[in-house]
C-alpha positions, -999 to +999 in steps of 0.1 A: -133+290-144-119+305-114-134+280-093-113+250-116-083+274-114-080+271-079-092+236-072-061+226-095-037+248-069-050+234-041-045+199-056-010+204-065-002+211-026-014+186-014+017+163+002+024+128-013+030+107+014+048+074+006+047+046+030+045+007+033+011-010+043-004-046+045-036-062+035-044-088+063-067-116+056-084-116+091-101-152+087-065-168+076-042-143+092-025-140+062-007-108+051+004-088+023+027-061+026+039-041-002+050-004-004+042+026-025+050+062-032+016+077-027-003+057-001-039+071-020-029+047-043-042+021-018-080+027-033-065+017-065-051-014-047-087-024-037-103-016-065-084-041-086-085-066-059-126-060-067-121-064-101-101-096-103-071-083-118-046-080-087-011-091-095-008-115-063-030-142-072-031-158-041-042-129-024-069-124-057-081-160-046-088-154-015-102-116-014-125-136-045-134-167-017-138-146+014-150-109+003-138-073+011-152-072+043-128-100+052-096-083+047-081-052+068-057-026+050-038-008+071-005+017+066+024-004+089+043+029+083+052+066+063+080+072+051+102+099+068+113+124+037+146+138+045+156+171+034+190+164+015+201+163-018+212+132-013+178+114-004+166+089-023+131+081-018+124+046-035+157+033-020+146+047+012+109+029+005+125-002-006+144-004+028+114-002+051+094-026+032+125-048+038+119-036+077+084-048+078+088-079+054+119-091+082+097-083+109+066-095+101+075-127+076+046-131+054+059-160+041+047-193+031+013-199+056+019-166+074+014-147+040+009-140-002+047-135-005 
């Protein structure tokens, strides 16, 4: 029981780390770029990309024509956590995926946005 007890302390320190990423469709070039609070949640990501139930469906097309080992996930960038009451992190997120989206334009034949 001890062993539990402290497995659940060590779990509760461990830092979040928020962040934007892309999934690039290296056959195509395409990209996908989204952000998130907890960049683990990227195995989520894949997982439902493997199980046909990924909320871009042009992206779910083509992860379903060309496979996994065709796409690259990669983290563009974490987000910098200020220390003020006056931080607000999913603004804050929301602006640098609006950094990478304007620098990047996955749009149209360049992307799934």
């Amino acid at each position: 029981m001890e062993r539990k007890t402290e497995l659940k302390h060590l779990y509760r320190e461990i830092e979040i780390i928020a962040g934007v990423y892309q999934i690039k469709n290296n056959i195509t070039g395409k990209v996908f770029i989204d952000s998130t609070r907890n960049l683990k949640t990227i195995n989520g990501v894949k997982f439902s990309l493997e199980n046909q139930t990924f909320h871009n469906k042009e992206l779910q097309s083509d992860w379903s024509k060309y496979g996994k080992d065709a796409f690259s996930v990669d983290i563009l960038e974490k987000l910098k956590k200020e220390d003020s009451p006056y931080f607000n992190e999913k603004e804050a997120l929301k602006e640098l995926e609006n950094k990478w989206l304007e620098q990047l334009q996955p749009f149209g034949e360049r992307g799934y946005h």
